[in-house]
MIGU-232079 format. One record per residue (C-alpha): x, y, z; residue in one letter. Coordinates in steps of 0.02 Angstrom, whole numbers, padded with zeros to 5 digits, always signed. Last residue first. Example, Ala and Ser with C-alpha at 12.3 -4.5 7.8 and 13.67 -1.06 7.14 Angstrom:
REM MIGU-232079
+00684-00053+00357s +00615-00225+00390a 
REM end
This chain:
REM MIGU-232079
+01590+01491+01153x +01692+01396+01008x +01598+01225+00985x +01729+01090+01014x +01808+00964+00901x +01931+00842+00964x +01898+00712+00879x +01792+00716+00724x +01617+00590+00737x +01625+00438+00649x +01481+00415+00571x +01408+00232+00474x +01233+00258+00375x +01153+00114+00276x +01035+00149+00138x +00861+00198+00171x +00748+00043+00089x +00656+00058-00118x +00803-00047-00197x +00728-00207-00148x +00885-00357-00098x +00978-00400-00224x +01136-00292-00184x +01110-00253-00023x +01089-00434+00037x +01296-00440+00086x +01391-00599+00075x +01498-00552-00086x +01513-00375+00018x +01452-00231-00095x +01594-00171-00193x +01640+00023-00131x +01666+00210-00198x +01729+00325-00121x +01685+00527-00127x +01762+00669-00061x +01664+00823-00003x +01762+00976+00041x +01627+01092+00120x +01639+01267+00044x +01460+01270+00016x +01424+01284+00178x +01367+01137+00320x +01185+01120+00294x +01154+01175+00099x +01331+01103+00058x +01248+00922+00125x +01126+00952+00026x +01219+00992-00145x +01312+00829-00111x +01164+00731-00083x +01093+00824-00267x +01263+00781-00354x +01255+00613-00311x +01082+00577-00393x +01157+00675-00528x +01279+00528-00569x +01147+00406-00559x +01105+00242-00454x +00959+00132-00492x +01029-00023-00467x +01086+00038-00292x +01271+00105-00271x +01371+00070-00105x +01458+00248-00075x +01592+00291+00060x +01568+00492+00081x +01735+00570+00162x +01680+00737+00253x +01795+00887+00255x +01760+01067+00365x +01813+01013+00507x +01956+00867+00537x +01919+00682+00523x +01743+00656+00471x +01673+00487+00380x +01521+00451+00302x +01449+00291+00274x +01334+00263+00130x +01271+00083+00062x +01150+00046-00044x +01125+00210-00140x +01009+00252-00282x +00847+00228-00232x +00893+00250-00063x +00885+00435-00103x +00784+00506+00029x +00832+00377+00167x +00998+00462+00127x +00957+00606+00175x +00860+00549+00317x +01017+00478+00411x +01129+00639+00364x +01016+00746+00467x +01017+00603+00609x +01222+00635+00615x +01167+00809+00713x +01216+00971+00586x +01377+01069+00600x +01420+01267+00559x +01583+01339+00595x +01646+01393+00438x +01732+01242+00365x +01584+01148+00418x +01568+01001+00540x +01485+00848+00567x +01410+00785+00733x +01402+00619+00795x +01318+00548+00988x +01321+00383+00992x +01182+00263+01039x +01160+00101+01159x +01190+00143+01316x +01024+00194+01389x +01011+00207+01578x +00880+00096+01649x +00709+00027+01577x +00539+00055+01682x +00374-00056+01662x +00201+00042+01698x +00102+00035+01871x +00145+00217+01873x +00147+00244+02081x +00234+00440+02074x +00409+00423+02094x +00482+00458+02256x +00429+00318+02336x +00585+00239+02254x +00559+00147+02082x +00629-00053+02080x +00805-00047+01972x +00798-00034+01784x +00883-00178+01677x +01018-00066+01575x +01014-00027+01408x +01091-00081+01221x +01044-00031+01073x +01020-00121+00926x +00825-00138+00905x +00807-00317+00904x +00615-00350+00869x +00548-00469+00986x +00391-00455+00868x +00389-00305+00733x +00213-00351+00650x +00191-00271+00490x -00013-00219+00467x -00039-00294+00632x +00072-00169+00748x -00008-00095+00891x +00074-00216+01026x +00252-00183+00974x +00391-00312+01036x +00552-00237+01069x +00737-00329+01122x +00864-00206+01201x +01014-00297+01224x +01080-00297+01395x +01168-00214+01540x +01147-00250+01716x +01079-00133+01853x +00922-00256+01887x +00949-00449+01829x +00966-00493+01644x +00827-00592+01559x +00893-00721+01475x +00951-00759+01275x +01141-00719+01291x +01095-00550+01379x +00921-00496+01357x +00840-00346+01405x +00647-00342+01347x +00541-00206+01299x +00353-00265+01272x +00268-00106+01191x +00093-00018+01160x -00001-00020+01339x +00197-00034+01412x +00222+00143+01357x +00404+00124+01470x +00440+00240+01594x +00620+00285+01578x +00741+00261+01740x +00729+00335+01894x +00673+00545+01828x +00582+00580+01958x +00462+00689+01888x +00454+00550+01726x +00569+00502+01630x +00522+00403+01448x +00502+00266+01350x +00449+00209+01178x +00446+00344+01076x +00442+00315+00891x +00426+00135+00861x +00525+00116+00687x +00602+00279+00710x +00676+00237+00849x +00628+00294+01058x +00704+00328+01235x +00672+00509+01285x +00779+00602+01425x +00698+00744+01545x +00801+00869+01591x +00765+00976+01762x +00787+01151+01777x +00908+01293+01769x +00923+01303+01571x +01129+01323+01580x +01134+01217+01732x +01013+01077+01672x +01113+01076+01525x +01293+01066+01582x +01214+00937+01691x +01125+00806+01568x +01276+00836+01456x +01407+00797+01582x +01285+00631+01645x +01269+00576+01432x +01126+00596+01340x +01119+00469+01193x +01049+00564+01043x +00886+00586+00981x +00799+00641+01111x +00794+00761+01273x +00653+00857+01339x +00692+01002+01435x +00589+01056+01592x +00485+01188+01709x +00531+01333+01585x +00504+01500+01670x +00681+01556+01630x +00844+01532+01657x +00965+01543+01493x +01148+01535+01554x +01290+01482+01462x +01234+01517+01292x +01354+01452+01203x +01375+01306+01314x +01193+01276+01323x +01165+01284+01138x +01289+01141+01097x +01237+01041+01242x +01036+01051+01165x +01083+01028+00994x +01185+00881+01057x +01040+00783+01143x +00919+00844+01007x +00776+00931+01041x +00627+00988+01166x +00608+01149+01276x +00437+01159+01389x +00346+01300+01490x +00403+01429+01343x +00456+01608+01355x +00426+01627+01163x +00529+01774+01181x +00685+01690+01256x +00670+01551+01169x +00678+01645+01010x +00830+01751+01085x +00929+01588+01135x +00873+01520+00933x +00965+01681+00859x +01094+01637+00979x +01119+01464+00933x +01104+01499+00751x +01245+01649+00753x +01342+01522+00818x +01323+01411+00661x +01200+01268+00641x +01144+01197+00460x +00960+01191+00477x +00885+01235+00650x +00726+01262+00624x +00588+01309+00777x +00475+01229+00792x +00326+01326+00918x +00214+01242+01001x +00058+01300+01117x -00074+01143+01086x -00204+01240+01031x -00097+01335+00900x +00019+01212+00851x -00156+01098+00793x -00203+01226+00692x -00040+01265+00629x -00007+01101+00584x -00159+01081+00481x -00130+01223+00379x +00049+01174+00332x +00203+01297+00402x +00231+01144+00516x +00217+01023+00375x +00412+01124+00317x +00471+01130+00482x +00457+00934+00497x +00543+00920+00302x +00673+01013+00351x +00736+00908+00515x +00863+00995+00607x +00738+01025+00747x +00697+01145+00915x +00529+01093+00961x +00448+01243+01083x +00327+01260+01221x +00188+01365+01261x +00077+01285+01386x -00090+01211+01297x -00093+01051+01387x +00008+01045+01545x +00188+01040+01529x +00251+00983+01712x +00401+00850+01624x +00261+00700+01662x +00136+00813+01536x +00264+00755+01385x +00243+00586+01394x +00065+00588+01395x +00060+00668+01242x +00198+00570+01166x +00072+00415+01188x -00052+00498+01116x +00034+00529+00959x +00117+00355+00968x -00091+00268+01012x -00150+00364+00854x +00020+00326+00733x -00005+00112+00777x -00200+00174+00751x -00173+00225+00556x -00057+00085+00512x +00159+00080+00524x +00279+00019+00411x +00456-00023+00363x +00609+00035+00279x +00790-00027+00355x +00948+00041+00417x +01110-00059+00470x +01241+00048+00488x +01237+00001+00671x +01208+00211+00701x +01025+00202+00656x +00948+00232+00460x +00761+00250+00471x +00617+00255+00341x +00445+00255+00373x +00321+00210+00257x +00123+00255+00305x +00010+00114+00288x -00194+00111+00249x -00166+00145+00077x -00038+00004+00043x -00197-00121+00087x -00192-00263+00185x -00207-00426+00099x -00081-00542+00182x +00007-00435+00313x +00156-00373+00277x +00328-00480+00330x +00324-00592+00170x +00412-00521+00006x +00426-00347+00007x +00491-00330+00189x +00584-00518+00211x +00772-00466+00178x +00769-00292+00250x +00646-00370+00409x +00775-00508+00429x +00893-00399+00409x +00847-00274+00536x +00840-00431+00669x +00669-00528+00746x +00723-00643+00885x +00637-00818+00866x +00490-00851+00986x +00499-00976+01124x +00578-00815+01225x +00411-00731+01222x +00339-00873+01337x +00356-00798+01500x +00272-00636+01401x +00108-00700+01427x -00003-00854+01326x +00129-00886+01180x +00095-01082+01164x -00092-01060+01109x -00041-00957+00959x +00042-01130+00865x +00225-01157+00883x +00305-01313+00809x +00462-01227+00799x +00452-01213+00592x +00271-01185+00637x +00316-01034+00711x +00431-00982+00581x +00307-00989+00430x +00164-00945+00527x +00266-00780+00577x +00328-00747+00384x +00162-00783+00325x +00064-00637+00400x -00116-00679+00440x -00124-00814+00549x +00013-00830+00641x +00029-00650+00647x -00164-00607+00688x -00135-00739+00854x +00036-00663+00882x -00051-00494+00893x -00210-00552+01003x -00095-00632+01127x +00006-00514+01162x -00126-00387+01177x -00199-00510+01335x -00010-00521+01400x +00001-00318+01374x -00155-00298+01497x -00102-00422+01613x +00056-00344+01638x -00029-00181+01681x -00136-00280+01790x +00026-00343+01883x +00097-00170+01895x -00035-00080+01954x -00145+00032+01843x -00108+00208+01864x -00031+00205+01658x -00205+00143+01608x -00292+00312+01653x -00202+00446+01563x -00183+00294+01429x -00359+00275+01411x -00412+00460+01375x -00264+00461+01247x -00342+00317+01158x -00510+00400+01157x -00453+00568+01078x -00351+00457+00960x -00484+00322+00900x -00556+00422+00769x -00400+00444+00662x -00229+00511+00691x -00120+00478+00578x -00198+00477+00427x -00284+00633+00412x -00417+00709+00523x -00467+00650+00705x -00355+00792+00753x -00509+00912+00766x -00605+00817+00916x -00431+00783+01019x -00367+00986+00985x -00547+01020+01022x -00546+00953+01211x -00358+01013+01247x -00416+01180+01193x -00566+01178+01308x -00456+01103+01458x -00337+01246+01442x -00200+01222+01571x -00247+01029+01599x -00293+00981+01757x -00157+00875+01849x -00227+00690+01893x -00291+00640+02031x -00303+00455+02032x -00448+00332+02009x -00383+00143+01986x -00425+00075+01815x -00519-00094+01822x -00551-00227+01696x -00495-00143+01546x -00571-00123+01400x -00514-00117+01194x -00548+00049+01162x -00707+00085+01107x -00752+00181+00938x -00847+00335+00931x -00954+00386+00782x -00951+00214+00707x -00963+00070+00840x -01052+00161+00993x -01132+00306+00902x -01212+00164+00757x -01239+00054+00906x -01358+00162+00992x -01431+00193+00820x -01457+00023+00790x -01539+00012+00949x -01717+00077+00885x -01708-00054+00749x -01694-00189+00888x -01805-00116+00968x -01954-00109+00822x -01881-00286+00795x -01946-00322+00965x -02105-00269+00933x -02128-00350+00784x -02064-00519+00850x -02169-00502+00992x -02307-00660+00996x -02152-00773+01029x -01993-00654+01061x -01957-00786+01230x -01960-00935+01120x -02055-01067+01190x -02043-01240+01226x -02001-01412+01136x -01995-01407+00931x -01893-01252+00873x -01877-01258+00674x -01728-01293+00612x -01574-01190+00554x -01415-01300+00483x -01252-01203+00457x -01161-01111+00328x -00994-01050+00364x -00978-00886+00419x -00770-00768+00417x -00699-00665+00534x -00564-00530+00574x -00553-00438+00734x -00546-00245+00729x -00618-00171+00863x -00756-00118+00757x -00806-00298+00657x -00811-00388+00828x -00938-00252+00890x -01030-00271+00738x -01038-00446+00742x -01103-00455+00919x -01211-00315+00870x -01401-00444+00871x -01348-00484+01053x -01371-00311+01114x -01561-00353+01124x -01640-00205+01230x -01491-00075+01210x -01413+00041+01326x -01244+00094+01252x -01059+00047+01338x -01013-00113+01280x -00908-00242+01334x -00944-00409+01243x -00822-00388+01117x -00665-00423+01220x -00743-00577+01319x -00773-00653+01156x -00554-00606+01082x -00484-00694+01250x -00614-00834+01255x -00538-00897+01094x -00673-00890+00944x -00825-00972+00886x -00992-00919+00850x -01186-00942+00827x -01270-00768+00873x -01316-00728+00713x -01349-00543+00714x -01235-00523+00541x -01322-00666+00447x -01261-00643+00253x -01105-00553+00334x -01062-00401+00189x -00996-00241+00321x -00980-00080+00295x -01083-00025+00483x -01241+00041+00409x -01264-00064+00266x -01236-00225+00320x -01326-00180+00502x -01477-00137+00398x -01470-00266+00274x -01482-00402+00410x -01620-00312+00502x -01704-00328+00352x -01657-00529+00345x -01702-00548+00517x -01888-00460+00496x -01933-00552+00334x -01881-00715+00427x -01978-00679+00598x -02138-00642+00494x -02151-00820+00415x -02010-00883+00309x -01995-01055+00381x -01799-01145+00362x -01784-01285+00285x -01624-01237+00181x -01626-01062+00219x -01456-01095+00304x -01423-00999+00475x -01250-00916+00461x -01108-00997+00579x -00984-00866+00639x -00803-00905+00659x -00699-00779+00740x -00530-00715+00756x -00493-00748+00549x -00332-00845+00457x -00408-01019+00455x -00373-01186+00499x -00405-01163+00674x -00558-01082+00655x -00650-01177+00520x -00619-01316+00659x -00690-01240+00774x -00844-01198+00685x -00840-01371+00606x -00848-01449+00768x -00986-01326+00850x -01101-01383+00693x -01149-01534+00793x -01239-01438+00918x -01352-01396+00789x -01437-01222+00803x -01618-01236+00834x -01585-01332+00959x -01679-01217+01123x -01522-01179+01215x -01429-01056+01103x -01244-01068+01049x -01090-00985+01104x -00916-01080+01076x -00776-01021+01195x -00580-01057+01161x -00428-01078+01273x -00567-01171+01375x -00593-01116+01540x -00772-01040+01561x -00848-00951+01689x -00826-00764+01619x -00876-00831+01463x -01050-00912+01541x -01080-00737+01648x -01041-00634+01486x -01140-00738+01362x -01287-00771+01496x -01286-00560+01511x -01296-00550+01308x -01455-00655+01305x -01551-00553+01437x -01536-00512+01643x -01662-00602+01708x -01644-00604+01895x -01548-00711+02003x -01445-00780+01897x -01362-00948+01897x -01230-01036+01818x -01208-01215+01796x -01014-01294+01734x -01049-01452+01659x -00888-01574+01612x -00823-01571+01799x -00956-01732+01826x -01072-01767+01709x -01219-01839+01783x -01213-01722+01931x -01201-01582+01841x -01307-01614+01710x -01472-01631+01860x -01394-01448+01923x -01449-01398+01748x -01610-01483+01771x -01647-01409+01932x -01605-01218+01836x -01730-01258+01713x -01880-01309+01816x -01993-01156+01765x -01953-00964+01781x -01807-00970+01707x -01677-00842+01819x -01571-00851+01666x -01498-01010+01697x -01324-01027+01625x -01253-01183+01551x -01046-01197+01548x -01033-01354+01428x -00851-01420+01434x -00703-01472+01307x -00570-01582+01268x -00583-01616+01083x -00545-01775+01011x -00713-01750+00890x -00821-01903+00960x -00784-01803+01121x -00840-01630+01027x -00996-01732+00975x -01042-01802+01125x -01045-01673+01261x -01131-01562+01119x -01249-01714+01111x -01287-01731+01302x -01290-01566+01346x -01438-01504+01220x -01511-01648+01261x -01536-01634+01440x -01540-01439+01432x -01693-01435+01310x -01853-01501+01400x -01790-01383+01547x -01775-01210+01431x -01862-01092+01503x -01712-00950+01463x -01560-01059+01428x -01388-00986+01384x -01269-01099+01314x -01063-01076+01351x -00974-01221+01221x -00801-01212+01317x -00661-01286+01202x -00490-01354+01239x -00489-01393+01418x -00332-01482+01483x -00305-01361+01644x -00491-01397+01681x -00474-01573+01695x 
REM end
């Protein structure tokens, strides 16, 4: 029976043995009357009269319908909530108190108000229709305005304790970390800071008419508590924010970092701006710890967030409920990532076709999302978005990455980029702060000649940095003009590009220690990476689901597939088996070699091209400097695809957007001059949109595409 169970109603009793019978008996009724398949987990709270015999009397009258639980000592409402949900096997848990106050008829319409809505949690508000307003009332409703006011939030009965939700999503918000005497009154507030949406209906409130309430003759000095715990909750909920929990996190020694103190107010000061907020400092902690887990609870951990997004998806962003149900999909059918492939694969058109009309979620506002434009390789780039803590768990994410290479926090290191617009926030007040305490340096590139590489050999050189990080070709280029540059480095990080084996070694040999390749997009930013032993990239499985299909299955270690993304962060725009492009190889098992990172692993990457274009006087910029160029005027152009054949000329093939203009043209052309010399012979060709292609109805605010064929033959003079 328990495989079929729909609902678990989970009802704490405290001296309650005149209650139980009835209390069973009509919630027992009522969801049956109702079709639903459910159980009644009742938990004895060490009652100090015949309640726990009575329980055990349900059990025997009802069979595998009543689940009793028992403790020992009293250990409050919140404890019966944990031990019941724990217990329970329902998809979904109701909670409701004992003594029938609450009706246990209301549970349907709870559940029901559930399932038909877009929220996590259905709360039922206690209607003053009949209800006294002695001492207890005035107390409740200021406690009411309290928590309202404190913690931004407009519930007419926030400390009700009458809910609904999936188990998943209860057993979430029921971790806490303060010392309080009634926790029970935060269950909102807790729901309401990890980020679950919710919604009350209005439900009956009677007076209690067998037994006695446990806050009977101490309702003002428990609401003194309860008062006293707001502030408890206030540091808990406001000042710093929980992590969603895991069950167990293995100890392991970790490396210290080099300046602990600089590492501690780099996390407290980066809580500014939008993309890092208060969760980053905590979200880092957790993912120096999460990434020992072992595999299995690793893959637990991603099933639970799995769950959670598709559920805010299906409810909250048409263009998932529109497809699901379309398969006859509801949340309950994606339980782990065996049942990803039910779901249909998400491509860059789909997203380009569906971004302004029915991929955001319903009501979220533009404030809280920062745009990010990419243009890949495929031709085929696209605009979406990312929220505040999708840009936390990144940044923290890349933090981690980077200590694998040997960096500890606050080693010098330096970022070698093309990218004007990144060396142009570093010179920003902000940047500089947080450069300082984390040791970087960026260095620009801009349009690179020899006399570049060198100058940037003899900044490297002086920084003397623990860490190197750029482009794949940046990085080749320098090292074979260069030829040798040993130093006190203990890595180079590698992105961007593909990095091919001669590339990998010319480099290693030229810098004289090990390179360490990143696997990321703009739309996820990094999503894998070596570690020490460098078998395979490490995958940030706390924010990602990579899979590597071939003809819709799983391929087997060594082979090559399509790389297929899910991120876990993402609620504002879900990306969900999101095809990225690129293709990769299934990673083999790890060797003993590689530290015991419970985390999942992808093989070589084969997806990406390396492209470099060439000026008449020796100076070339990375095909990803062309990419955000025309993200920056995508306005204008649908389509660009530039073309090199010999050095020095570039062929533009132009697409033009509604809003296209003559001097629109002149400005990418004046940039591109700015990189590569103003002697650069620019021709320009103009195309017809295919009579098939979206680009020319589809929202003239997305990067145009971006096609480069790299010159043949070309060689940076040594």
């Amino acid at each position: 029976m328990t495989a079929s169970v729909e609902l678990s109603v989970v009802v704490p009793c405290f001296n309650e043995e005149a209650n139980v019978p009835e209390t069973t008996e009509r919630v027992l009724r009522v969801l049956e009357l109702a079709g639903i398949t459910s159980e009644i987990v009742l938990v004895d709270d060490a009652s100090r009269d015949r309640t726990r015999e009575v329980i055990e009397e349900q059990k025997v009258l009802y069979g595998e319908r009543v689940i009793g639980c028992f403790h020992e000592q009293n250990r409050g409402l919140a404890a019966g909530w944990q031990t019941g949900v724990t217990a329970a096997h329902g998809a979904y848990v109701a909670v409701i108190d004992a003594d029938l106050q609450y009706q246990p008829e209301d549970i349907v319409r709870l559940y029901t108000a559930l399932l038909e809505s877009s929220v996590d949690i259905v709360q039922g508000f206690r209607s003053t229709v009949g209800r006294a307003r002695g001492t207890r009332y005035v107390l409740s409703r200021g406690l009411n305005t309290i928590l309202n006011q404190t913690f931004g939030m407009q519930l007419r009965d926030n400390k009700s304790g009458f809910l609904c939700c999936a188990r998943e999503v209860m057993l979430d918000i029921l971790v806490h970390r303060g010392r309080y005497a009634y926790w029970q009154s935060f269950i909102m507030v807790a729901a309401h800071a990890r980020g679950y949406s919710y919604r009350e209906i209005e439900t009956l409130f009677l007076d209690r008419k067998q037994g006695k309430s446990f806050l009977e003759g101490q309702a003002v000095r428990a609401a003194i508590k309860n008062f006293a715990d707001v502030g408890t909750a206030f540091w808990e909920y406001r000042v710093k924010p929980q992590p969603r929990p895991l069950s167990r996190v293995p100890a392991h020694a970790a490396d210290p970092p080099a300046h602990p103190l600089r590492l501690k107010a780099y996390l407290a000061t980066a809580r500014v701006g939008f993309a890092r907020g208060q969760s980053f400092e905590r979200t880092y902690e957790n993912l120096c710890a999460t990434q020992w887990l072992p595999a299995a609870e690793l893959r637990a951990l991603q099933d639970q967030k799995l769950r959670r997004l598709v559920r805010h998806a299906y409810r909250n962003v048409p263009y998932y409920r529109a497809r699901m149900r379309g398969r006859g999909l509801t949340p309950d059918d994606i339980r782990t990532q065996d049942d990803l492939h039910k779901l249909p694969l998400l491509s860059k058109d789909d997203v380009r076709k569906h971004l302004y009309f029915d991929i955001i979620q319903e009501g979220v506002s533009p404030a809280d999302l920062q745009r990010i434009s990419t243009a890949g390789n495929s031709g085929e780039p696209l605009t979406c978005f990312a929220e505040s803590a999708q840009l936390e768990f990144r940044k923290a994410a890349e933090l981690r990455f980077r200590e694998w290479t040997g960096y500890r926090f606050g080693d010098p290191w330096v970022f070698l980029t093309h990218d004007a617009e990144v060396v142009a926030r570093a010179r920003s007040l902000r940047s500089r702060v947080d450069a300082s305490l984390s040791g970087l340096e960026v260095i620009g590139l801009g349009g690179v000649t020899e006399a570049t590489l060198d100058r940037v050999a003899d900044q490297i050189r002086e920084k003397r940095p623990t860490l190197i990080e750029g482009d794949a070709e940046v990085l080749e280029l320098l090292a074979e003009r260069v030829g040798e540059l040993n130093g006190p480095w203990k890595g180079v990080v590698s992105s961007g590009q593909t990095l091919g084996t001669k590339a990998r070694a010319a480099i290693e040999q030229a810098f004289g220690c090990p390179v360490f390749d990143v696997y990321g997009s703009s739309e996820f930013s990094r999503v894998a990476h070596e570690a020490e032993a460098r078998e395979g990239h490490l995958v940030a499985g706390e924010g990602y689901i990579v899979e590597v299909l071939m003809e819709g299955r799983t391929v087997a270690p060594g082979e090559i597939g399509e790389v297929v993304i899910t991120d876990l962060t993402g609620y504002a725009m879900p990306l969900v088996r999101y095809r990225i492009g690129d293709l990769a190889e299934a990673a083999p098992e790890p060797t003993a070699a590689e530290p015991a990172r419970g985390l999942p692993r992808l093989g070589q990457i084969h997806g990406r091209v390396q492209s470099i274009l060439r000026g008449p006087d020796g100076r070339f910029i990375p095909g990803s400097v062309l990419h955000r160029i025309a993200g920056d005027f995508d306005f204008a152009i649908a389509k660009l695809s530039a073309v090199q054949t010999e050095p020095g000329a570039i062929t533009l093939h132009i697409v033009k957007a509604r809003r296209y203009a003559d001097e629109t043209l002149a400005e990418i052309e004046e940039r591109l001059k700015g990189y590569l010399g103003p002697e650069l012979a620019i021709e320009i060709a103009f195309e017809e949109p295919a009579s098939d292609s979206p680009l020319s109805s589809r929202p003239t605010s997305q990067a145009p595409p971006v096609d480069l064929q790299r010159p043949q033959g070309l060689k940076v003079a040594r």
